[in-house]
C-alpha positions as CSV (number, residue, x, y, z in Angstrom):
1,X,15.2,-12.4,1.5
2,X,13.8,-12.4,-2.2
3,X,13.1,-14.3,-4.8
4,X,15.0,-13.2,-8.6
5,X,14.3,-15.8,-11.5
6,X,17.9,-16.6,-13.1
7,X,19.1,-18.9,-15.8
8,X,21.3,-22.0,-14.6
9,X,23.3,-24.5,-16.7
10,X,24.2,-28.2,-15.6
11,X,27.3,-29.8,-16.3
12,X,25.8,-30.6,-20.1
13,X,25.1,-27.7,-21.0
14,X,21.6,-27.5,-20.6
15,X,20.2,-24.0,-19.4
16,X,17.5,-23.6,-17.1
17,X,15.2,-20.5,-15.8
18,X,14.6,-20.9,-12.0
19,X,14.4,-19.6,-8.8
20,X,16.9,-18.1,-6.5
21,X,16.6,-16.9,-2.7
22,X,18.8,-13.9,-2.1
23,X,19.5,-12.3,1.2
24,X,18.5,-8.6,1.5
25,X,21.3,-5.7,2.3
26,X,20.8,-4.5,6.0
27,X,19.4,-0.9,4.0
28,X,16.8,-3.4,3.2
29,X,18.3,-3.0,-0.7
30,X,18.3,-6.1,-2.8
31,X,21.6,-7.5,-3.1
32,X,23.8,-9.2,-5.9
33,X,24.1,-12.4,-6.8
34,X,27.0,-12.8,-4.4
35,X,24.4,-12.9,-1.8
36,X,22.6,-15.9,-3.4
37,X,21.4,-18.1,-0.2
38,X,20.0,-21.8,-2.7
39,X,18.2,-21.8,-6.2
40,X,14.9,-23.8,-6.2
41,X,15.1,-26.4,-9.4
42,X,11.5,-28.8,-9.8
43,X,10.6,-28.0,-5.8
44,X,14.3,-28.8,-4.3
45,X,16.2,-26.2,-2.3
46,X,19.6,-26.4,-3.7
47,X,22.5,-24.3,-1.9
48,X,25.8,-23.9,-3.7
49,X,29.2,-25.6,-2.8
50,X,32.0,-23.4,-2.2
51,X,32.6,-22.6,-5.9
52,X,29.3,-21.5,-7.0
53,X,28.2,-24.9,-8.2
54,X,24.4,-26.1,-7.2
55,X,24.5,-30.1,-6.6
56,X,20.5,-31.8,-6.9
57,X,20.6,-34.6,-4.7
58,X,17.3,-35.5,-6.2
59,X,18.2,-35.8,-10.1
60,X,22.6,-35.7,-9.9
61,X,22.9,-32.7,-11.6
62,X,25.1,-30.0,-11.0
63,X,24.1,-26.7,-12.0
64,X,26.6,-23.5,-12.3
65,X,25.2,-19.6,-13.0
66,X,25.3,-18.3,-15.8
């Protein structure tokens, strides 16, 4: 796995940079985005729901890519 700083937006409209985990190709190649495993937003681990979206259970936001 490795570690790609992308921009997020929560549902008003504010963007954020942060971190996002993303599993490796078996060639050891870095994947796409497709492969995302969570983003890491102020030290929480967030993994997305089945459409993309990235739910903080510490602040309530909800965070999509962008």
């Amino acid at each position: 796995m490795f570690k790609k700083e992308i921009t997020v937006k929560d549902q008003f409209g504010e963007q954020y940079a942060v971190e996002a985990a993303i599993e490796k190709h078996r060639n050891g190649q870095e994947s796409s985005l497709s492969h995302l495993k969570y983003i890491t937003i102020d030290g929480e681990d967030i993994r997305p729901g089945f459409d993309m979206c990235f739910q903080s259970l510490l602040s309530g936001k909800i965070f999509k890519l962008i």
